[in-house]
C-alpha positions as a LaTeX table, in Angstrom:
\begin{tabular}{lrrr}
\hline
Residue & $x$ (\AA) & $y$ (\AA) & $z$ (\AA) \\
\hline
Unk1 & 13.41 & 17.52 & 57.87 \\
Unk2 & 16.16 & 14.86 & 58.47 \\
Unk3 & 13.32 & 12.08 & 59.36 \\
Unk4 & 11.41 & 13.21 & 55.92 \\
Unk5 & 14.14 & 12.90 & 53.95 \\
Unk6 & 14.69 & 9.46 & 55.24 \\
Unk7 & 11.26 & 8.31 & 54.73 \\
Unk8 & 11.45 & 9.67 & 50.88 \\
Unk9 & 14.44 & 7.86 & 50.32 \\
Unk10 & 12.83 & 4.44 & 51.79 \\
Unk11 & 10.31 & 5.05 & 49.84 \\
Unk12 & 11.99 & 5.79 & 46.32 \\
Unk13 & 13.88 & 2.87 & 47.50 \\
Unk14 & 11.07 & 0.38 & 47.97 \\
Unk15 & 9.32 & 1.74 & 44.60 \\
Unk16 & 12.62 & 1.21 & 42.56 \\
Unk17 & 12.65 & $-2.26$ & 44.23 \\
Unk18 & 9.65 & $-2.64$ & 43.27 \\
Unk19 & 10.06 & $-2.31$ & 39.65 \\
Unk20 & 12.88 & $-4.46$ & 39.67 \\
Unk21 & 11.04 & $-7.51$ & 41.09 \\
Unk22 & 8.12 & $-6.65$ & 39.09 \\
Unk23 & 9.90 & $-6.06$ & 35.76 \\
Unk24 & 11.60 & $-9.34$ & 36.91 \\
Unk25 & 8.61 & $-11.89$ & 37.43 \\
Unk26 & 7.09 & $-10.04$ & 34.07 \\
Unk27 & 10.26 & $-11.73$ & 32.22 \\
Unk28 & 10.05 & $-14.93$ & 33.67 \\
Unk29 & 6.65 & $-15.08$ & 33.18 \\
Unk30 & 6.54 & $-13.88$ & 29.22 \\
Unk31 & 9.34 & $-15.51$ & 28.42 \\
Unk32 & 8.61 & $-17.95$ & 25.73 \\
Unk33 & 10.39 & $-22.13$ & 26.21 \\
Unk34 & 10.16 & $-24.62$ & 23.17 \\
Unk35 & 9.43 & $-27.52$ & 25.50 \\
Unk36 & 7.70 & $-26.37$ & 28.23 \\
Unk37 & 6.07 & $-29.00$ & 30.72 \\
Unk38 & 4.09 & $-27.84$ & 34.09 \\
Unk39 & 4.37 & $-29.79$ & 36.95 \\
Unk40 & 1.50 & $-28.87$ & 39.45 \\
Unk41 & 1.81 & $-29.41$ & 42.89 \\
Unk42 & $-1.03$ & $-31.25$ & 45.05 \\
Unk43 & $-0.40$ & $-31.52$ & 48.27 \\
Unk44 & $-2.31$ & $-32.11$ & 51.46 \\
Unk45 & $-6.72$ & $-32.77$ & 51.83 \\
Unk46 & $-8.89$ & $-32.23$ & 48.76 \\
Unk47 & $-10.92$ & $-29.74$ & 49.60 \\
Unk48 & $-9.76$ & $-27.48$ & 52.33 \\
Unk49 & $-8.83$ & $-23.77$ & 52.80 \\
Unk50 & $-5.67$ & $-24.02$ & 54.76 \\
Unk51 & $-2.21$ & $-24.38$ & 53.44 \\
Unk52 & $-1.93$ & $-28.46$ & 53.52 \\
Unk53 & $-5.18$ & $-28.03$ & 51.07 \\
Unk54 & $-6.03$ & $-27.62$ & 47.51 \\
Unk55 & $-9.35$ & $-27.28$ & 45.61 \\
Unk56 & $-11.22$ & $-26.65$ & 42.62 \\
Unk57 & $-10.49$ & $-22.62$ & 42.86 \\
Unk58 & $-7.20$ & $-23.47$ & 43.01 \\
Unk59 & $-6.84$ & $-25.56$ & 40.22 \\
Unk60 & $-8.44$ & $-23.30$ & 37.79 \\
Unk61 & $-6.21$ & $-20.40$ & 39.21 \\
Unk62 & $-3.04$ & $-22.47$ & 38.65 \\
Unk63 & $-4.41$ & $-23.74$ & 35.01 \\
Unk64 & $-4.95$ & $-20.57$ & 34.24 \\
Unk65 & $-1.49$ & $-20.13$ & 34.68 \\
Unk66 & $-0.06$ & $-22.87$ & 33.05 \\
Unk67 & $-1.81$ & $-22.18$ & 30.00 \\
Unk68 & 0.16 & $-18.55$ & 29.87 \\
Unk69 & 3.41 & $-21.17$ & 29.10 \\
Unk70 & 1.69 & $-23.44$ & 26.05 \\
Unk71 & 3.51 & $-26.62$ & 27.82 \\
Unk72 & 3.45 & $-29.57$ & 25.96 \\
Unk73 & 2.25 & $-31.77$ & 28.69 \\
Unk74 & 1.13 & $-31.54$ & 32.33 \\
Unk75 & 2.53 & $-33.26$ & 35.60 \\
Unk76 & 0.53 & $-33.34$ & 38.36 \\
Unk77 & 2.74 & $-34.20$ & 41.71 \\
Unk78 & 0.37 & $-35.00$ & 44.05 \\
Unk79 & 0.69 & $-36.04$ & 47.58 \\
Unk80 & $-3.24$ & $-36.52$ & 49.20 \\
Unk81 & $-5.11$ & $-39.11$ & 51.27 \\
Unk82 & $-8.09$ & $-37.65$ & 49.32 \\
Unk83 & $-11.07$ & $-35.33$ & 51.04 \\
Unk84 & $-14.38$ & $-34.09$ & 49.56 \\
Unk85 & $-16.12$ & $-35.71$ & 46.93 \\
Unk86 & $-17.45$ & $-32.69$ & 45.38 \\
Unk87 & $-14.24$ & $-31.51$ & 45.62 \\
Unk88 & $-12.06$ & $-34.51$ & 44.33 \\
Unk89 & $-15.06$ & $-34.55$ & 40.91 \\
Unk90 & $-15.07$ & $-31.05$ & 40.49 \\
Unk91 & $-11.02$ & $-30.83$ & 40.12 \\
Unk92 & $-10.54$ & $-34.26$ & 37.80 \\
Unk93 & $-13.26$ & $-32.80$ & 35.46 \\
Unk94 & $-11.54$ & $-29.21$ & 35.85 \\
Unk95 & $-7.81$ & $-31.23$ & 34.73 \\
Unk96 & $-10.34$ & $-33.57$ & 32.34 \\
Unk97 & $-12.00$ & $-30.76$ & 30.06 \\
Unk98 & $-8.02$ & $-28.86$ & 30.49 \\
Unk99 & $-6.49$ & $-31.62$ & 28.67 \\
Unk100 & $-8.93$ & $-32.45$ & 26.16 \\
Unk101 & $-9.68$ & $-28.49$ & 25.34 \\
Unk102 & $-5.66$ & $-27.91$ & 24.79 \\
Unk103 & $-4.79$ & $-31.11$ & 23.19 \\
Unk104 & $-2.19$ & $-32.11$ & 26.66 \\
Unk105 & $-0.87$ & $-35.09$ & 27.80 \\
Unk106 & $-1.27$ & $-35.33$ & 31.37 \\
Unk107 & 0.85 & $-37.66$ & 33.83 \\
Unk108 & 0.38 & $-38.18$ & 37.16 \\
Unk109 & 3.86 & $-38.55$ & 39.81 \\
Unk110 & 2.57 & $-40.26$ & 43.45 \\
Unk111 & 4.69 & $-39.12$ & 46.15 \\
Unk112 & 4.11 & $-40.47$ & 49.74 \\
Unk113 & 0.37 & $-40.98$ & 49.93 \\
Unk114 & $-2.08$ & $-40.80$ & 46.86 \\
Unk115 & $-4.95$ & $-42.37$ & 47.85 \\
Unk116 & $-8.57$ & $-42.35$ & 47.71 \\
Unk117 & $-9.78$ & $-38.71$ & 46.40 \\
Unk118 & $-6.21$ & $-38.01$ & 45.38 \\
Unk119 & $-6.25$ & $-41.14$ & 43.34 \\
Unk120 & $-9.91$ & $-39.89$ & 41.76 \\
Unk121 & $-7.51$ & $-36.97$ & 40.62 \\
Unk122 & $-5.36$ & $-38.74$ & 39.21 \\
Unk123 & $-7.46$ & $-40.68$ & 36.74 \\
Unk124 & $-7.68$ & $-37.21$ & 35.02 \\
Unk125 & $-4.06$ & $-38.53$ & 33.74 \\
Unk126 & $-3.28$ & $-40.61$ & 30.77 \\
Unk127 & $-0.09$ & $-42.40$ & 32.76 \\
Unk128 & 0.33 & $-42.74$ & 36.14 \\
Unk129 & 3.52 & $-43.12$ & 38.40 \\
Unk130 & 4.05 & $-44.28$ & 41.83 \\
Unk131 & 7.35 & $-44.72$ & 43.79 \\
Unk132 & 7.67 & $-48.67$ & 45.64 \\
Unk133 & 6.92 & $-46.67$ & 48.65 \\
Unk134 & 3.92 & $-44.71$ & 47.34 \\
Unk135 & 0.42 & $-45.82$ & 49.81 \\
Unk136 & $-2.17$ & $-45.60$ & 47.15 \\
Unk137 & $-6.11$ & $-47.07$ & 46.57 \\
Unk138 & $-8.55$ & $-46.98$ & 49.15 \\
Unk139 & $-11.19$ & $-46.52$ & 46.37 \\
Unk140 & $-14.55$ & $-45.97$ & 48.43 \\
Unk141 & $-16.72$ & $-43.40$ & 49.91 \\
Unk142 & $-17.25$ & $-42.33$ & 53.60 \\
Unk143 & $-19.16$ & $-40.61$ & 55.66 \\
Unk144 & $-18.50$ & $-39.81$ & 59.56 \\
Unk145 & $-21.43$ & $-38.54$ & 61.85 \\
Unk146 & $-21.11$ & $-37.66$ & 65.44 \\
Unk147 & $-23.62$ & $-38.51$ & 67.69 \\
Unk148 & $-23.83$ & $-36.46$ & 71.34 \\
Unk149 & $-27.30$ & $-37.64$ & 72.33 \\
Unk150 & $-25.67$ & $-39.34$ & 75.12 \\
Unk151 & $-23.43$ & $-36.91$ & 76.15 \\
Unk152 & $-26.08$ & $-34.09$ & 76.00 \\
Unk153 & $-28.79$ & $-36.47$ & 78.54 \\
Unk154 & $-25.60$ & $-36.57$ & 80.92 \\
Unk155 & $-25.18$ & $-33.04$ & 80.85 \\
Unk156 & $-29.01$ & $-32.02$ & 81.06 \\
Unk157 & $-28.89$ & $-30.57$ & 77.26 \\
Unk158 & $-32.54$ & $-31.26$ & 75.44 \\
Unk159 & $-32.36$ & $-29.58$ & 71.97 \\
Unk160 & $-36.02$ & $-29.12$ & 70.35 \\
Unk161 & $-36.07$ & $-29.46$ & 66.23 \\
Unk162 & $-39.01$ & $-28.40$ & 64.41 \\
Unk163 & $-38.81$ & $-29.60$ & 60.90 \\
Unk164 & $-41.23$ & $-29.78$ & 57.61 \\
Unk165 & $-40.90$ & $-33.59$ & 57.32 \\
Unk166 & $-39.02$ & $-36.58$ & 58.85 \\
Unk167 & $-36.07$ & $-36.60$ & 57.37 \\
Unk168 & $-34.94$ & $-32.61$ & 57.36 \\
Unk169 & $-32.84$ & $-33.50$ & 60.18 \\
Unk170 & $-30.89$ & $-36.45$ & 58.73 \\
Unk171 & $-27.59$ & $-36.88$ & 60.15 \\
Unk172 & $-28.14$ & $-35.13$ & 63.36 \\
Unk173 & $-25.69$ & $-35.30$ & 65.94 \\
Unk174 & $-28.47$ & $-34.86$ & 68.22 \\
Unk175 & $-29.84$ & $-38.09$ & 68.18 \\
Unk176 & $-29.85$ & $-41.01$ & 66.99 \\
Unk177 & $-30.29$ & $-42.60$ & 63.62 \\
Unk178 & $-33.30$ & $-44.08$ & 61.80 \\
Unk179 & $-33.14$ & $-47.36$ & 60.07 \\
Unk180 & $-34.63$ & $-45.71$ & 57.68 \\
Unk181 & $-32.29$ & $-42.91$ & 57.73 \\
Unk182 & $-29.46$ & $-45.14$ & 57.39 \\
Unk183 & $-30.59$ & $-46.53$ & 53.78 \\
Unk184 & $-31.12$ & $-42.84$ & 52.18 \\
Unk185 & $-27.27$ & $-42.05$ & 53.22 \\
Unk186 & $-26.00$ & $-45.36$ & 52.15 \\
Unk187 & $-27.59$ & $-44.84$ & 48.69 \\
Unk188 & $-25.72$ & $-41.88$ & 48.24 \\
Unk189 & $-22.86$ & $-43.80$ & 49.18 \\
Unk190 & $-23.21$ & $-46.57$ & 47.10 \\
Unk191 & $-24.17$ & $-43.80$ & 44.24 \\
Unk192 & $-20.63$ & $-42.21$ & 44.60 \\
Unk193 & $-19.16$ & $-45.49$ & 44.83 \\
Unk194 & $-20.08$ & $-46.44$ & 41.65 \\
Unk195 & $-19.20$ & $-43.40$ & 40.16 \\
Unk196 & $-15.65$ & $-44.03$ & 41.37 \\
Unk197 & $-15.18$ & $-47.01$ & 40.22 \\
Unk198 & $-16.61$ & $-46.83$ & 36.97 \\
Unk199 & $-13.82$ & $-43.43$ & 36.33 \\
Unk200 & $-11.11$ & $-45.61$ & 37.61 \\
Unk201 & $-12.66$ & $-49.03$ & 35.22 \\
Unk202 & $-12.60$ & $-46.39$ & 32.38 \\
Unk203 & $-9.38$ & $-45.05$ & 33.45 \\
Unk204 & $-7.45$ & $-47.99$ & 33.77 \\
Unk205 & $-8.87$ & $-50.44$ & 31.80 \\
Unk206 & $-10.28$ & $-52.79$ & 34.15 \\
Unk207 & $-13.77$ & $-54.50$ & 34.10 \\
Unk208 & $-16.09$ & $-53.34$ & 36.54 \\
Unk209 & $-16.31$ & $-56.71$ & 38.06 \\
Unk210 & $-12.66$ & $-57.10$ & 38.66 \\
Unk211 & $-11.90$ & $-53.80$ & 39.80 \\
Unk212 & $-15.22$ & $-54.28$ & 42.42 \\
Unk213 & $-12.67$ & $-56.64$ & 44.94 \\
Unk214 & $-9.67$ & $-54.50$ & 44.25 \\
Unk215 & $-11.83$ & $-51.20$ & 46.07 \\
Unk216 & $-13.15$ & $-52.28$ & 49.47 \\
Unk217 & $-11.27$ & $-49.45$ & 50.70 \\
Unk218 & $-7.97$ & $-51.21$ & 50.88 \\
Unk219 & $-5.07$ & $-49.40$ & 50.41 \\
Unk220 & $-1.75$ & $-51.08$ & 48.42 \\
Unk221 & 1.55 & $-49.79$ & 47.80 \\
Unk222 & 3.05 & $-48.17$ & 44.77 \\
Unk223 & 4.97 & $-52.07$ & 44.07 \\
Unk224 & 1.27 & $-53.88$ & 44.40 \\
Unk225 & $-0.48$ & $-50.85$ & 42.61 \\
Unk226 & 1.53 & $-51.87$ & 39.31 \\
Unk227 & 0.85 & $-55.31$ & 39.98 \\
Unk228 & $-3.14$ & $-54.70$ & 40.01 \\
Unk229 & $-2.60$ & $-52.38$ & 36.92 \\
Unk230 & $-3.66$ & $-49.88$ & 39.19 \\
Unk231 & $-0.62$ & $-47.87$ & 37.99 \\
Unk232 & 1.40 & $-47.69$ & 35.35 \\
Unk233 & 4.77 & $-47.97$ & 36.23 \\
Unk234 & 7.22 & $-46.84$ & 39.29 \\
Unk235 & 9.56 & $-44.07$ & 39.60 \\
Unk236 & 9.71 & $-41.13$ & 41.01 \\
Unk237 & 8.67 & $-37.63$ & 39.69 \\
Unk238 & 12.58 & $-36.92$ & 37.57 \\
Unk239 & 11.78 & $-40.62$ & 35.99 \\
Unk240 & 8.09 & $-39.61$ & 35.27 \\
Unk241 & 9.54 & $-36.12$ & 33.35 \\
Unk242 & 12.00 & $-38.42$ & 31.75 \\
Unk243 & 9.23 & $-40.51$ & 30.41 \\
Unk244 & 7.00 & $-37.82$ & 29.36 \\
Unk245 & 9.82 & $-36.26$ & 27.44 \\
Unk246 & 10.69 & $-39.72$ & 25.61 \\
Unk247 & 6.64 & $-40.18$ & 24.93 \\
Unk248 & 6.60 & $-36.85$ & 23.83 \\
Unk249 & 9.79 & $-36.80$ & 21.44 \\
Unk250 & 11.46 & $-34.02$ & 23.05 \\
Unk251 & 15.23 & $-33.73$ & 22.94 \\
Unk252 & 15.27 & $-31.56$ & 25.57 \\
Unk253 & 12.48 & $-29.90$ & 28.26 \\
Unk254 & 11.90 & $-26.72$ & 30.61 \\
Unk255 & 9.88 & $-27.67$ & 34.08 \\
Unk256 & 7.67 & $-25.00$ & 35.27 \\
Unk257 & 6.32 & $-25.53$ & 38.61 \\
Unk258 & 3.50 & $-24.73$ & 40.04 \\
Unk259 & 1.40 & $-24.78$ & 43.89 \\
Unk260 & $-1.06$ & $-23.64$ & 45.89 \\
Unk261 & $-0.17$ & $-20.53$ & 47.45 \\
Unk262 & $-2.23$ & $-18.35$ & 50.24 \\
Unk263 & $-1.43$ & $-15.87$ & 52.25 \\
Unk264 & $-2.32$ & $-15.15$ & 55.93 \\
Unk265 & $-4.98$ & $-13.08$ & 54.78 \\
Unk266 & $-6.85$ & $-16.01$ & 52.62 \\
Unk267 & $-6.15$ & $-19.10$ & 55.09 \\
Unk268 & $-7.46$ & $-16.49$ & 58.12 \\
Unk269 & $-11.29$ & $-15.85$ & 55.82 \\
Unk270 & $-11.36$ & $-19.58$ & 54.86 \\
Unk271 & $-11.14$ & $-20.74$ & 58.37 \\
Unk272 & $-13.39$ & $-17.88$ & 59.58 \\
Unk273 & $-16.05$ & $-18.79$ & 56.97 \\
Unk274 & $-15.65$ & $-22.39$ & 57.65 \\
Unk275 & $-16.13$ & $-22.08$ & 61.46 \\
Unk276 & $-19.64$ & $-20.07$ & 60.96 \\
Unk277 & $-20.60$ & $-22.53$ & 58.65 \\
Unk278 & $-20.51$ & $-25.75$ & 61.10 \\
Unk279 & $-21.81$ & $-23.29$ & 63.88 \\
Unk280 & $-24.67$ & $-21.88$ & 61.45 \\
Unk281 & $-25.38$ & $-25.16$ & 60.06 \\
Unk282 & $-24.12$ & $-28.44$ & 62.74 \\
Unk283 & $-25.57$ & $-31.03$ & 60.52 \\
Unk284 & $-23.11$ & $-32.06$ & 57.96 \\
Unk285 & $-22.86$ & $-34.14$ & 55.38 \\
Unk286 & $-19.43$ & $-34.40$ & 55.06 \\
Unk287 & $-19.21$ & $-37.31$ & 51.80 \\
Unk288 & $-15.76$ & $-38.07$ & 51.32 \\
Unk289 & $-13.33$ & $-40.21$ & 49.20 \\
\hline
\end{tabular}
């Protein structure tokens, strides 16, 4: 009797705390700011599943979110040396059709490392910030392939394909690669190239032809950035809410923030899902910016 009675009370505890921190969140959430702006969190590789990851899911969970608070403009914080090109496209014209289909300003705040597919993001932005510090650039496309046909002769491994036509194979790690098969990938390459660099020619304002020496890859800091016109100015993310708020005319402004967020549950499927794929399917073509 004694040990029931303690378990009801737990219980009627736990539901009464419940209510609280549910009744709670509801307020915070519903409650209604003048001058609202979000500042979005991206932090760690475009394109993963773990918790130093973001993608496209992600962003249209958190946007969906944002748009519950009517900000008046958007700050994306990101901190990425870049990842998957599907991924990095997918999530600047996710932020792209946001802005234009809610009339936003967005801004973009650099913090250590925004570079490559996190600097694809960030020409979803009208202005973009970096701090002195900032490593930023490396506008290009690559593609690793591991090859073990040498280790797999030492080791007495022969693996058989059978395929429908020469190139079903390309990019296996089981032997090595055609001349031929080296064009078809490096068209692709240069194909996502030059959609990069035509965003970021569009973005910031620089001819094609100029911008072409400025992304061999090489990566600059936030001080050089400005002086390519890469960026738009230096500060760090307080100075870029300062700024919006000036552009903006607002006397005074409420941050929101928001981030990825997973729980043990999510990061354990991803990982799970992402380890039978490379088992199921060990030729990858892993394109990234």
């Amino acid at each position: 009797m004694k040990f029931k009675k303690l378990f009801l009370d737990i219980l009627i505890f736990a539901i009464l705390i419940t209510i609280i921190l549910v009744g709670f969140n509801f307020k915070n959430i519903s409650k209604k700011e003048d001058n609202n702006i979000a500042i979005i969190h991206l932090n760690g590789v475009v394109g993963g599943v773990d918790q130093n990851s973001f993608n496209k899911n992600d962003i249209s969970k958190i946007l969906n979110e944002v748009k519950s608070i009517n900000p008046k403009g958007i700050i994306l914080a990101i901190s990425s040396p870049g990842g998957s090109v599907y991924e990095s496209d997918a999530i600047y014209e996710t932020l792209l059709n946001f802005k234009k289909e809610n009339g936003l300003k967005i801004y973009t705040s650099m913090g250590e490392e925004c570079a490559s597919g996190g600097y694809y993001i960030a020409m979803s932005s009208d202005k973009i910030f970096a701090e002195p510090t900032t490593i930023t650039g490396s506008i290009g496309v690559i593609l690793n392939i591991v090859n073990y046909e040498e280790l797999l002769n030492k080791i007495g491994i022969n693996i058989k394909t059978i395929k429908s036509g020469k190139f079903k194979d390309i990019g296996s790690p089981y032997r090595t690669m055609s001349d031929e098969e080296k064009k078809i990938l490096e068209s692709i390459i240069n194909e996502f190239y030059e959609r990069f660099l035509n965003i970021v020619s569009v973005n910031r304002k620089i001819p094609v032809n100029d911008l072409r020496p400025l992304a061999q890859g090489q990566i600059y800091t936030g001080k050089q950035a400005l002086s390519l016109g890469l960026v738009n100015g230096l500060g760090n993310l307080s100075d870029v809410i300062e700024t919006m708020k000036k552009d903006l005319n607002l006397k005074d402004v409420h941050t929101v923030e928001f981030q990825v967020k997973r729980n043990f549950v999510e990061m354990l499927f991803g990982n799970i899902q992402l380890f039978i794929q490379i088992v199921e399917k060990p030729i990858q073509y892993n394109f990234s910016y």
